[in-house]
N, CA, C and O atoms as a GROMACS GRO file, in nm:
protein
  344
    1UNK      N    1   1.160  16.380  -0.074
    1UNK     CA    2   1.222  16.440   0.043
    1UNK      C    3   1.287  16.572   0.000
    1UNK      O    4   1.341  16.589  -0.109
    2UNK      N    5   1.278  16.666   0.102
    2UNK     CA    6   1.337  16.837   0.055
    2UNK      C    7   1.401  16.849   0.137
    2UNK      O    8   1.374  16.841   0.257
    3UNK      N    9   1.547  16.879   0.060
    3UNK     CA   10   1.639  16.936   0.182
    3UNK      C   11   1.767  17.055   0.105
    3UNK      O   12   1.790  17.050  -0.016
    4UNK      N   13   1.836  17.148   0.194
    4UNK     CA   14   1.853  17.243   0.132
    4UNK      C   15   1.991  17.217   0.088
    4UNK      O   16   2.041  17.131   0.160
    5UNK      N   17   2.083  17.264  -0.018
    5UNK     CA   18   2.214  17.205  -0.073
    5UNK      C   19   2.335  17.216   0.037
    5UNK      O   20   2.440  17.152   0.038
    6UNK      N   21   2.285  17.331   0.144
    6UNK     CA   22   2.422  17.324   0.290
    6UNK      C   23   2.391  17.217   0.353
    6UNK      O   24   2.482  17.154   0.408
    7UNK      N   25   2.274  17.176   0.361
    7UNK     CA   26   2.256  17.017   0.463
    7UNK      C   27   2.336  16.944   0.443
    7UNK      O   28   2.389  16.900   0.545
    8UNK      N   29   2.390  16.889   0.305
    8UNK     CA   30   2.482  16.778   0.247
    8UNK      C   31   2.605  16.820   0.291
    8UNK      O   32   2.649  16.930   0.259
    9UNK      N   33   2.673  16.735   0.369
    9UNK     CA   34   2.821  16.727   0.398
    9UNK      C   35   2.888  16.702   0.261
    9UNK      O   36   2.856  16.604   0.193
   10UNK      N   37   3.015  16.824   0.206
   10UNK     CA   38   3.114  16.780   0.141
   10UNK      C   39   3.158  16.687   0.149
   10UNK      O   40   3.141  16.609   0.055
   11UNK      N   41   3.231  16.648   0.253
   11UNK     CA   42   3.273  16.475   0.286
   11UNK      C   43   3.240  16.450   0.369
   11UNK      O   44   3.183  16.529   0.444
   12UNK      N   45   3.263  16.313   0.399
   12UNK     CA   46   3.263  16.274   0.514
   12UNK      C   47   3.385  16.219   0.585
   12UNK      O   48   3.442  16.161   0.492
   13UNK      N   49   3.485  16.197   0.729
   13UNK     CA   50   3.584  16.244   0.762
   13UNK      C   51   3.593  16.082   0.834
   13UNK      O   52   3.481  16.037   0.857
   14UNK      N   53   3.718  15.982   0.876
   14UNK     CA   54   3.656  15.900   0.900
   14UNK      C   55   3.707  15.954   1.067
   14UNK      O   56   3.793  16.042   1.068
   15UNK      N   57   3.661  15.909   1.192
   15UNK     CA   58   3.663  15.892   1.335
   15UNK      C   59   3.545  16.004   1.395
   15UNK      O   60   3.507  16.004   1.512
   16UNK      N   61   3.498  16.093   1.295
   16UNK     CA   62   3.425  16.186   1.291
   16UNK      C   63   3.252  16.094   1.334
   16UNK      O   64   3.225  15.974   1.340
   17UNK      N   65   3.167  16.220   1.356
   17UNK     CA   66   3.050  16.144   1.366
   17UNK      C   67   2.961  16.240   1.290
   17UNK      O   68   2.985  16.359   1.270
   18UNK      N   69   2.812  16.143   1.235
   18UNK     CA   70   2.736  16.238   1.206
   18UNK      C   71   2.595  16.177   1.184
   18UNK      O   72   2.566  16.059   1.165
   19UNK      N   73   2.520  16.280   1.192
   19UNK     CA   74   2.390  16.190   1.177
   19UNK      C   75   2.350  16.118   1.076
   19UNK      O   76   2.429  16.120   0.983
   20UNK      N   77   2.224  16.031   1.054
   20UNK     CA   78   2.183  15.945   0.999
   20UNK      C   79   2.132  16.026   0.868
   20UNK      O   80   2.146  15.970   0.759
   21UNK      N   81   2.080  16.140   0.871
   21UNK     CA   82   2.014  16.228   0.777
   21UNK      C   83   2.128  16.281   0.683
   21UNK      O   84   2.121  16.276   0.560
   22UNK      N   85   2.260  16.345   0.775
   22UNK     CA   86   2.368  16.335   0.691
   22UNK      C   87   2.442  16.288   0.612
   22UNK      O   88   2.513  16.326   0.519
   23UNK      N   89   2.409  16.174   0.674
   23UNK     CA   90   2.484  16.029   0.556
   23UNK      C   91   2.402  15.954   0.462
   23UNK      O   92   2.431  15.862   0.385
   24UNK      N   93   2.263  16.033   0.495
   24UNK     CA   94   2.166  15.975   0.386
   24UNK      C   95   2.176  16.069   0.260
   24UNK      O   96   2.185  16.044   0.140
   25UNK      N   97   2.169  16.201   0.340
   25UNK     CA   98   2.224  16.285   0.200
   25UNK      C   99   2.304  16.301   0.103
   25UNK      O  100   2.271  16.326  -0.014
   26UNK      N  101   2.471  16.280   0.169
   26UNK     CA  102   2.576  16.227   0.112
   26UNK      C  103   2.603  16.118   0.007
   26UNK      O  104   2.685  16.102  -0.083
   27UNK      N  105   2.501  16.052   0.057
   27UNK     CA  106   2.466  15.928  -0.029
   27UNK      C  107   2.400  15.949  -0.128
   27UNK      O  108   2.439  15.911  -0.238
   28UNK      N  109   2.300  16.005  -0.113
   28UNK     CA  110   2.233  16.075  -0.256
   28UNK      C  111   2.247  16.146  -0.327
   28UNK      O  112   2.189  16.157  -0.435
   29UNK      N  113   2.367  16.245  -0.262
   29UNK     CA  114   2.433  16.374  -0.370
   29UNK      C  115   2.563  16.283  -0.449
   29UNK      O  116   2.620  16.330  -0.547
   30UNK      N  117   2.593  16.170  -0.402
   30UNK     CA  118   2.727  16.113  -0.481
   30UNK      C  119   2.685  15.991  -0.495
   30UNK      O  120   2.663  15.924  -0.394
   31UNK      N  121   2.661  15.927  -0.652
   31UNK     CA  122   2.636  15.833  -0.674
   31UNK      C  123   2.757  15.703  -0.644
   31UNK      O  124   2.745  15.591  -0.596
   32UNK      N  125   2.850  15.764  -0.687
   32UNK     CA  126   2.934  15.666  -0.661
   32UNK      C  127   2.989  15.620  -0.489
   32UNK      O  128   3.100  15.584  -0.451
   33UNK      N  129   2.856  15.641  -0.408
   33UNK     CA  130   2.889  15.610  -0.300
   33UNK      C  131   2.855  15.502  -0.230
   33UNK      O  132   2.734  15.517  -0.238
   34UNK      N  133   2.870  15.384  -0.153
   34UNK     CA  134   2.830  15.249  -0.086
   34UNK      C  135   2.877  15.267   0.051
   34UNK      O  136   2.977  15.316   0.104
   35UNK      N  137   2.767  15.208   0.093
   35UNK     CA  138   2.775  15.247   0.257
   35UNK      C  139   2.751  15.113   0.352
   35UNK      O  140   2.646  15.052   0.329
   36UNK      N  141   2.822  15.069   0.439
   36UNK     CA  142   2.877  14.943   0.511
   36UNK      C  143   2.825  14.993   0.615
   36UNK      O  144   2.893  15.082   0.664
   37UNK      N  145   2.695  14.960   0.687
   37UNK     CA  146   2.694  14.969   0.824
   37UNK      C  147   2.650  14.853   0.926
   37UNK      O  148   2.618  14.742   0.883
   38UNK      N  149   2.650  14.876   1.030
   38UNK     CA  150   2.641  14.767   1.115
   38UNK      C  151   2.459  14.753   1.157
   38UNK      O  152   2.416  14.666   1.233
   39UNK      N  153   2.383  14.846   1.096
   39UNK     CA  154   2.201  14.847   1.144
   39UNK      C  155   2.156  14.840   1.040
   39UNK      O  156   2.224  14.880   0.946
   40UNK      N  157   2.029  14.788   1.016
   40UNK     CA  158   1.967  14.768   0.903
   40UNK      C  159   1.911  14.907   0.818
   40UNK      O  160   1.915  14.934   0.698
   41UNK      N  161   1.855  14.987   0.942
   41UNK     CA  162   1.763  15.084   0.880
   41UNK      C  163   1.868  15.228   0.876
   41UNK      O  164   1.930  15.257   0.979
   42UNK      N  165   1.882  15.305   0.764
   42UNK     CA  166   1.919  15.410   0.814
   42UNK      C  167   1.832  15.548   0.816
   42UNK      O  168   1.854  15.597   0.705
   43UNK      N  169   1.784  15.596   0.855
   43UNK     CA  170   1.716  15.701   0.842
   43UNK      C  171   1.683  15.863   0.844
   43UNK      O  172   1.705  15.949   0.930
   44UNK      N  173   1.616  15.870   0.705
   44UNK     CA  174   1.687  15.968   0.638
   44UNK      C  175   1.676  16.172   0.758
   44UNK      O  176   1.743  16.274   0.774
   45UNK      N  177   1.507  16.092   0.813
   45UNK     CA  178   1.487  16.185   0.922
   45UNK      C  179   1.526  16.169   1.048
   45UNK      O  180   1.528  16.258   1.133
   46UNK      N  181   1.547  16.093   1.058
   46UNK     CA  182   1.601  16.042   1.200
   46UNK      C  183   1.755  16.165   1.289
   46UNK      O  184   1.820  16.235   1.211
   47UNK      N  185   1.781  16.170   1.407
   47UNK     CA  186   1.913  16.243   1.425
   47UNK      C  187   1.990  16.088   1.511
   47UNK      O  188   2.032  16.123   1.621
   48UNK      N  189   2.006  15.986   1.493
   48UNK     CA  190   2.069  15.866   1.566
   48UNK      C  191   2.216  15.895   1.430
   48UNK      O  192   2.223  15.913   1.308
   49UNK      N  193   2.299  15.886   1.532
   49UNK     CA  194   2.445  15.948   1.538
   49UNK      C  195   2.527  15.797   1.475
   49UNK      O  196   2.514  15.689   1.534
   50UNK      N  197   2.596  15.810   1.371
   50UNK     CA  198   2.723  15.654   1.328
   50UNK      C  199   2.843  15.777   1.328
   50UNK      O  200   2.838  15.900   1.335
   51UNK      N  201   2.932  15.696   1.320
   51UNK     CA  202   3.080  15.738   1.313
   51UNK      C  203   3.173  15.683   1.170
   51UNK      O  204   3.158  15.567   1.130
   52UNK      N  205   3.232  15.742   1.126
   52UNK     CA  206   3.283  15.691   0.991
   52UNK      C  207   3.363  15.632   1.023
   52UNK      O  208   3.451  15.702   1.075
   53UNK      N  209   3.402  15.455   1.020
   53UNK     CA  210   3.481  15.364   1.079
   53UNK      C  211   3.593  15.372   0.986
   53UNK      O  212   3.702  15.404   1.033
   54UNK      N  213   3.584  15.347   0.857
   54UNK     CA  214   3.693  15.304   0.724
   54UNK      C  215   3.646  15.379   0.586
   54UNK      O  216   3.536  15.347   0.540
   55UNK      N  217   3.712  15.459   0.530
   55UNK     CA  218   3.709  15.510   0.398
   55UNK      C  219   3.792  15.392   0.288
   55UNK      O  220   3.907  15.350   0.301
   56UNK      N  221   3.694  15.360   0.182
   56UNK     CA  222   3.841  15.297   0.088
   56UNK      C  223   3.751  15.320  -0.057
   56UNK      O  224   3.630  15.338  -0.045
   57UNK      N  225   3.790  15.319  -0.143
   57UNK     CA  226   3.786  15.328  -0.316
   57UNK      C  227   3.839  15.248  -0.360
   57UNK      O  228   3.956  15.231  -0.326
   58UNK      N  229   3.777  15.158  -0.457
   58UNK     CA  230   3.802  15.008  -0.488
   58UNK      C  231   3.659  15.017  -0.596
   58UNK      O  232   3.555  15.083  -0.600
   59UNK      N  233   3.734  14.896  -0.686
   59UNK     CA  234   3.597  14.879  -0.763
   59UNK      C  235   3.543  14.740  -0.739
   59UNK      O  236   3.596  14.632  -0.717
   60UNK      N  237   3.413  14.784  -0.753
   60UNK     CA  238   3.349  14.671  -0.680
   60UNK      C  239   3.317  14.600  -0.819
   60UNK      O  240   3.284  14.656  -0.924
   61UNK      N  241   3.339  14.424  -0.788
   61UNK     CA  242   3.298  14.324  -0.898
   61UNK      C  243   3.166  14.242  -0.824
   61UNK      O  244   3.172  14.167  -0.726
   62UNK      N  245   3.077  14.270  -0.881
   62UNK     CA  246   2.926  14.134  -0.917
   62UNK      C  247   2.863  14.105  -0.960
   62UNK      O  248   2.824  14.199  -1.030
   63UNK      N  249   2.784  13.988  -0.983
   63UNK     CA  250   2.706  13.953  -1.059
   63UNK      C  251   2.603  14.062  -1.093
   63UNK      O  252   2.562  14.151  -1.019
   64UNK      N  253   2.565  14.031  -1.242
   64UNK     CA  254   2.521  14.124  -1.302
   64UNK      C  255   2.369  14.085  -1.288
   64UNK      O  256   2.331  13.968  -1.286
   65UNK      N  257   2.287  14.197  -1.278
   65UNK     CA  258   2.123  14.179  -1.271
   65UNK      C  259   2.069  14.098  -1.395
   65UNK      O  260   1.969  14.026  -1.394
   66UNK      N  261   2.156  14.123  -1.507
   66UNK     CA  262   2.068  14.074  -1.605
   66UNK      C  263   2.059  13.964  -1.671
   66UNK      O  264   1.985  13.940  -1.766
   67UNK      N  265   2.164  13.869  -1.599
   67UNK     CA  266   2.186  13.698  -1.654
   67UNK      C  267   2.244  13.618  -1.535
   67UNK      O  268   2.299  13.654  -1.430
   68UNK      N  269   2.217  13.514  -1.580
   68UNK     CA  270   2.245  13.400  -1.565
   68UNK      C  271   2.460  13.412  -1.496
   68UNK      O  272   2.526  13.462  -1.587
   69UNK      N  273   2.542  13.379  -1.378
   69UNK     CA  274   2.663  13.349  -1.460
   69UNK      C  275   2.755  13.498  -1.515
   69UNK      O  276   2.872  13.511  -1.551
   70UNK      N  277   2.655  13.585  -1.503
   70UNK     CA  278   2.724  13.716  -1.571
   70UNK      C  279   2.801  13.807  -1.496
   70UNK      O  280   2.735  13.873  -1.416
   71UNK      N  281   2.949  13.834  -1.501
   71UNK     CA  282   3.015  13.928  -1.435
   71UNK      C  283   2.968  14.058  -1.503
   71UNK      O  284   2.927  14.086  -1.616
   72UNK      N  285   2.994  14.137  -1.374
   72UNK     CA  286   2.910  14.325  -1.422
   72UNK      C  287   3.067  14.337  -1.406
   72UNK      O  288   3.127  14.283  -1.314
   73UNK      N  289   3.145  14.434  -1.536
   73UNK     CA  290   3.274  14.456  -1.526
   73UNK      C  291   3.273  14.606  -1.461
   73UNK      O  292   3.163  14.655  -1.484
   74UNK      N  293   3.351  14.689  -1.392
   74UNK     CA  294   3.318  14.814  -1.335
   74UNK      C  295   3.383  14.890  -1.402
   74UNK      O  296   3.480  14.850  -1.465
   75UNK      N  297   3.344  15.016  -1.404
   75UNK     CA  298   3.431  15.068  -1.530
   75UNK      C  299   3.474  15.204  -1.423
   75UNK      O  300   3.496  15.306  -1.489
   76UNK      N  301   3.486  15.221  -1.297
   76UNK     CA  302   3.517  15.324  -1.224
   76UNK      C  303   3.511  15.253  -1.028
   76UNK      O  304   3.440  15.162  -0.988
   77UNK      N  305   3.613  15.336  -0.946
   77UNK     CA  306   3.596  15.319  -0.860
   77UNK      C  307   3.490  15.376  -0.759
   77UNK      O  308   3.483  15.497  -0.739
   78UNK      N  309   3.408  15.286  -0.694
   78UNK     CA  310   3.328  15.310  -0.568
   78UNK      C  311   3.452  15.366  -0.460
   78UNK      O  312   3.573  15.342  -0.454
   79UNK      N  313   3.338  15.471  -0.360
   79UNK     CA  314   3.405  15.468  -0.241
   79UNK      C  315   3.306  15.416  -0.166
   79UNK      O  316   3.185  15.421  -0.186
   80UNK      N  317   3.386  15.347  -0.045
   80UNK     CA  318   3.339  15.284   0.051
   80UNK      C  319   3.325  15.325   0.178
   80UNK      O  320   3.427  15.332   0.247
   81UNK      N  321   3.188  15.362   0.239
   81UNK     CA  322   3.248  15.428   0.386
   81UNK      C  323   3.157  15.280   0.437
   81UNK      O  324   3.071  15.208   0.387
   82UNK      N  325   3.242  15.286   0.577
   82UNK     CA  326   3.154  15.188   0.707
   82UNK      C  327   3.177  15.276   0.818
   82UNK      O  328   3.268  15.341   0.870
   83UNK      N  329   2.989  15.236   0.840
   83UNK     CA  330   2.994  15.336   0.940
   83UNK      C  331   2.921  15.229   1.063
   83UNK      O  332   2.887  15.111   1.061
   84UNK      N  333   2.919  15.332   1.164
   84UNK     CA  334   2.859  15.197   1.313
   84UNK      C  335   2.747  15.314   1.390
   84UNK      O  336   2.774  15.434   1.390
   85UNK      N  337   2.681  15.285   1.423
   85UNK     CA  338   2.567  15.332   1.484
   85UNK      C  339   2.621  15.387   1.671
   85UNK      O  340   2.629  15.292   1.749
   86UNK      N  341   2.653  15.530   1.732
   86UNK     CA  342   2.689  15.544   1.815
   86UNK      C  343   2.598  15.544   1.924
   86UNK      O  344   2.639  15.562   2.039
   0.00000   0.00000   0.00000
C-alpha cells in the first residue's frame, strides 16, 4: 500500500473523528500502537468514519507465542486507543 508521509495523522485526539484509512496509517507509522474497536474489519481504503472513544498507555501482559504456560514480560508501554465506528 502507498501513501504519502502528510496522510498519517500525528495523533490521534480522543472525541475527535477520523477515517478508517487514517487510523490504519497511524497504526502502521507507530508500532507501539493497539487499537480496540467495536467492527471487525477496518479498512485501510475505505472513508467509514470511528471516533476516538479512550486513549490509555499501559503495558500489556500475555501469553507468550512461543510456549506452553509462558508469560511475555513487556518491557515498554502500549498505547491504547478504542475507537467505535460512526
Amino acid at each position: 500500500m502507498a501513501y504519502y508521509e502528510d496522510e498519517v495523522p500525528k495523533e490521534l485526539e480522543i472525541g475527535k473523528q477520523y477515517t478508517s484509512r487514517e487510523i490504519y496509517l497511524y497504526m502502521i507509522e507507530n508500532r507501539n500502537v493497539m487499537i480496540l474497536s467495536d467492527s471487525v474489519h477496518l479498512d485501510y481504503n475505505g472513508g467509514l468514519k470511528y471516533e476516538i472513544v479512550d486513549i490509555k498507555e499501559n503495558f500489556i501482559h500475555k501469553q507468550a507465542d512461543t510456549g506452553y504456560r509462558v508469560h511475555q514480560i513487556p518491557n515498554s508501554k502500549t498505547k491504547i486507543l478504542e475507537i467505535r465506528r460512526v
